[in-house]
N, C-alpha and C positions, 0 to 999 in steps of 0.2 A: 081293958082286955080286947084283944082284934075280935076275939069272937064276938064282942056287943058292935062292931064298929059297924057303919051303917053305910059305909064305903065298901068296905069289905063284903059285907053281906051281899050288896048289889052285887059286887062281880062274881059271888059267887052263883048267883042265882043265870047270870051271862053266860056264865062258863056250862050251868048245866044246860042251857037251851042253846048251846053253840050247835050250829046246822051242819057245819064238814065232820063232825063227832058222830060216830054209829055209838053210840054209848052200849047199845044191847050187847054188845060184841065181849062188853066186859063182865058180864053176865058169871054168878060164882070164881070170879078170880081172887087171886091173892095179890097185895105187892108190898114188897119189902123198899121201904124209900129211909136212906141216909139222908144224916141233915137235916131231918122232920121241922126242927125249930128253927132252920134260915128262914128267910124270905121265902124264896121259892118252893123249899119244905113246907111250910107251914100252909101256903095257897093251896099248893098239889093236897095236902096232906085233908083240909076243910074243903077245898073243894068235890073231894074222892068221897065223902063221909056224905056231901048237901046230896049230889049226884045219885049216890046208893040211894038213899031214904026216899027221896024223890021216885026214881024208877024202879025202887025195890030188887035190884040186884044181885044183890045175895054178895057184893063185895066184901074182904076180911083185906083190913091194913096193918102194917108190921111197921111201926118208926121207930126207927132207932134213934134215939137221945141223951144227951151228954146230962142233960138236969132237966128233973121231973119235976119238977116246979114249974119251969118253964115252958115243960108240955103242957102242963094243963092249963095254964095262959092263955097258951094259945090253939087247944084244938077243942074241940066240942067234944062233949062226951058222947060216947056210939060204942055201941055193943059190938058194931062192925069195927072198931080201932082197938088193937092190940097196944102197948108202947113199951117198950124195950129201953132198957139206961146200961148203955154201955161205950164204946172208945172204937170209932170203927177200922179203926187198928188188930182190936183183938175182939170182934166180934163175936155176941154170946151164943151161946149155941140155940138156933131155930130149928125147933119139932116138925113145923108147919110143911107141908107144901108150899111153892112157891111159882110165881107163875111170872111175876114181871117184877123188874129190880129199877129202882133208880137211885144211881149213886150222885147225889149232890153235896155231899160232904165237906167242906172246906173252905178254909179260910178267906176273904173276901176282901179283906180291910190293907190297902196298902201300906200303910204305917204298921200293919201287921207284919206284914214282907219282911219291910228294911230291917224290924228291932226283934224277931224270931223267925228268922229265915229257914233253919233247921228243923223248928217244930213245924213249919208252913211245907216244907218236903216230906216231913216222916209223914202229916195226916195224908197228903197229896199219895204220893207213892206208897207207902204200906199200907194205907186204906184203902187204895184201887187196886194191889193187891189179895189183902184178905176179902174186899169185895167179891170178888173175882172168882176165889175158892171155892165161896160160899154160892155163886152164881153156876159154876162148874158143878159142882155137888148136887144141885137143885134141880140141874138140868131146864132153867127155865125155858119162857117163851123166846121174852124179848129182857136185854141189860140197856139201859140208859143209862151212858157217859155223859156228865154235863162237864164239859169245856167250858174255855176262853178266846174270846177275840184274840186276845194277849198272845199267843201262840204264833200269832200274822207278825210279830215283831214292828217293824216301820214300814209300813209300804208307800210310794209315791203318791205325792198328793194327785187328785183327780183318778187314780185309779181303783178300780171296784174287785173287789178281792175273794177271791173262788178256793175252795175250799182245797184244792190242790195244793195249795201252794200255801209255806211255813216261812218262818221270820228266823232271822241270824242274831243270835245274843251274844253280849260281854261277861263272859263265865264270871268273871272279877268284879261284878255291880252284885251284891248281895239281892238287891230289889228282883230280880233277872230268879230269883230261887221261886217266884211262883209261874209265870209260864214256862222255865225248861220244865221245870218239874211236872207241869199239864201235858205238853209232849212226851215226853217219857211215861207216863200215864195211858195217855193215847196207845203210843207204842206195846205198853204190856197188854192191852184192852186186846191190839189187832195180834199179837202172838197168841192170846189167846185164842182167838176168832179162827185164825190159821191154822193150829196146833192140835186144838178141842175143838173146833166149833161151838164157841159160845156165841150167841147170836147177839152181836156187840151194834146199839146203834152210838155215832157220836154225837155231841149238839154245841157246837160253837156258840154261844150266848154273847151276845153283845153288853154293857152294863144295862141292867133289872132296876125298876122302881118300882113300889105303888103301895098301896094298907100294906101294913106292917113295917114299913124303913121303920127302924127307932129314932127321936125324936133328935137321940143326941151322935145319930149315925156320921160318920166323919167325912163320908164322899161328898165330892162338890154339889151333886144335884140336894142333897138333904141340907147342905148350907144354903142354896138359893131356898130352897122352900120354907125354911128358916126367916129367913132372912122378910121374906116375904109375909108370913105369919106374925113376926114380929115389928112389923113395918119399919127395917131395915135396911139402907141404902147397900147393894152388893158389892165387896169389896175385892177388886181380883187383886192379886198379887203377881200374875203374868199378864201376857197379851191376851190369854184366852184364844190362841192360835187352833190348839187341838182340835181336830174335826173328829165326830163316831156319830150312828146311827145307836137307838135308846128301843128299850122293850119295856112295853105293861109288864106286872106282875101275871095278872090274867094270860095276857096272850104267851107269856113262858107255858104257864101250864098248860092252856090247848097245844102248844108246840111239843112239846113232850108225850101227849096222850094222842097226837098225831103222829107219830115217831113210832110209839108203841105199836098202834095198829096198821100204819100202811108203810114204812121206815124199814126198807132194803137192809139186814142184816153186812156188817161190815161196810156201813158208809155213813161219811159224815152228813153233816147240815148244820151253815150256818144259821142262825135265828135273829132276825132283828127287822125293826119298821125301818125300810129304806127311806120313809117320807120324813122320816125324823131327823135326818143325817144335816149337822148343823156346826158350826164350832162352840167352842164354852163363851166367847166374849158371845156372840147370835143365841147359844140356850139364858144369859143373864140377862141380855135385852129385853127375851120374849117376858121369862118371870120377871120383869119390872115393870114391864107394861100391864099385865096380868095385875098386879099388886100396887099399883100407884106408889111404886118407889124409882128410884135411879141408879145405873151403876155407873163405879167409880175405879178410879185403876191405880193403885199405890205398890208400883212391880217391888219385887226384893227378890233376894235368892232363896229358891224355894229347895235347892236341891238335894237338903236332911230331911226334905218332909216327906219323903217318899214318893213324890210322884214323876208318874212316867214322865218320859221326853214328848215332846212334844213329836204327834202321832196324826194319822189322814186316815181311819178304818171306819173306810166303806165297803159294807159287808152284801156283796151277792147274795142272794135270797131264793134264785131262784128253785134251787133241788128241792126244798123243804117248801114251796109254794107248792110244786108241780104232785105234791101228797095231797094237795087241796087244803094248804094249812093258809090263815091270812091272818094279821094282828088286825086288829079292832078298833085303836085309838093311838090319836096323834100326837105330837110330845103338847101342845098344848092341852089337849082331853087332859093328857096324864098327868102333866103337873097339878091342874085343878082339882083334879082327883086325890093325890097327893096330900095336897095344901087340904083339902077338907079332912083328910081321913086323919090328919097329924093337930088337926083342930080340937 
């Protein structure tokens, strides 16, 4: 269970002594957060729970969840967590007050993409709708959208990529059905913003690791760390061209509870450790060395497997720094971290 992990636990304890955090500010609030059992659900979600008990708060959380089983998995139990089992499509009805919303909802898995493309737009788009409803209704503070890099589409290698600026898709690549469908998401957030004044923040998320990945998680970072745990030579099947910038689990969550409190209503922020910004063949290296294994290159065609083309997103950071927000750990920290937690 993440909640015995002793990785986890650490960052949870980081997360409540983080210094750019006015934690008092949060003081009797409420937050309703989709997604409770992803990754990033689940850190927000124990994190919010270690944080209250610690400074006595007076915090109440609202997660909404697909399967209760799997909440309990993975949150602590607290008098201050509420858990809700419902389709954040058709959202159940909440009594509560509401004070802060974070919709992180949605499917993740790119082989999810290519083989249900349709359900990966309905959760996307009707759940950032009924989100939305539900956030209008409540009249909250603050709404947190979590994005994708993926929305930047390709942009030129060597260039650092500002939040203005959006990617051009081939409507006819089925895989292409998770970031339009993030813009378009986007898009309904700021009609709403415009329209109602819902105080919509965005957050570009570059890819997330850290306690909690599941063991048999299908992204490349959880193959290297794999591979490593099993003292297994890494196998690429490309060149490992693709360059991107990687996030702690931890520092997502500070990024978001930084957003909440000082996060200009109607703007985006990208999120990501710029120091991490590496390719995939330079991230299999590092974990080889890390792991006294070697990688190895045996290319084929990868292009049923769902993954992107070959991509250069380097993700500017500065809007979401200038909140006084900073990550914590470097992709080296974080795969260690990683590699022990999945031990």
């Amino acid at each position: 269970m993440i909640t015995e992990n002793k990785v986890f636990l650490e960052d949870l304890d980081n997360i409540a002594s983080c210094k750019f955090i006015q934690w008092e500010q949060l003081k009797n609030k409420t937050f309703f957060i989709t997604g409770g059992t992803g990754l990033i659900g689940t850190t927000l979600v124990d994190s919010l729970i270690r944080v209250n008990e610690e400074k006595k708060l007076g915090i109440t959380i609202i997660a909404l969840v697909r399967n209760l089983d799997k909440a309990k998995k993975r949150f602590f139990e607290s008098d201050c967590l509420k858990v809700v089992v419902g389709d954040v499509q058709h959202i159940p009805v909440i009594n509560e007050k509401i004070d802060y919303v974070i919709h992180s909802a949605s499917q993740t898995s790119s082989k999810g993409f290519v083989e249900n493309p349709v359900e990966t737009i309905n959760v996307v788009i009707d759940g950032t709708r009924s989100v939305l409803t539900l956030v209008r209704e409540k009249q909250v503070e603050s709404f947190i959208f979590l994005s994708t890099m993926e929305v930047y589409g390709y942009p030129e290698k060597g260039h650092m990529v500002k939040e203005e600026e959006i990617g051009s898709f081939d409507v006819a690549n089925p895989r292409n059905c998770y970031p339009i469908s993030k813009i378009m998401a986007e898009n309904i957030c700021f009609s709403y913003f415009k329209e109602y004044g819902v105080p919509i923040r965005i957050l570009r998320l570059t890819q997330t690791f850290g306690p909690g990945v599941e063991y048999s998680d299908g992204r490349i970072f959880a193959e290297f760390a794999r591979c490593a745990i099993e003292k297994k030579n890494i196998i690429l099947k490309t060149k490992g061209e693709t360059e991107r910038s990687y996030l702690y689990t931890a520092d997502a969550v500070t990024a978001i509870i930084t957003a909440i409190l000082k996060g200009q209503a109607g703007q985006i922020y990208n999120v990501a450790n710029e120091e991490t910004y590496c390719s995939i063949a330079e991230m299999a290296e590092l974990v080889s060395k890390l792991s006294d294994i070697q990688t190895e290159f045996a290319l084929e065609n990868v292009s049923d497997l769902g993954y992107a083309k070959t991509l250069f997103m380097n993700l500017n950071v500065r809007k979401m720094k200038m909140l006084g927000w900073n990550p914590s750990l470097g992709l080296s920290e974080m795969y260690q971290r990683l590699i022990k937690s999945l031990k």
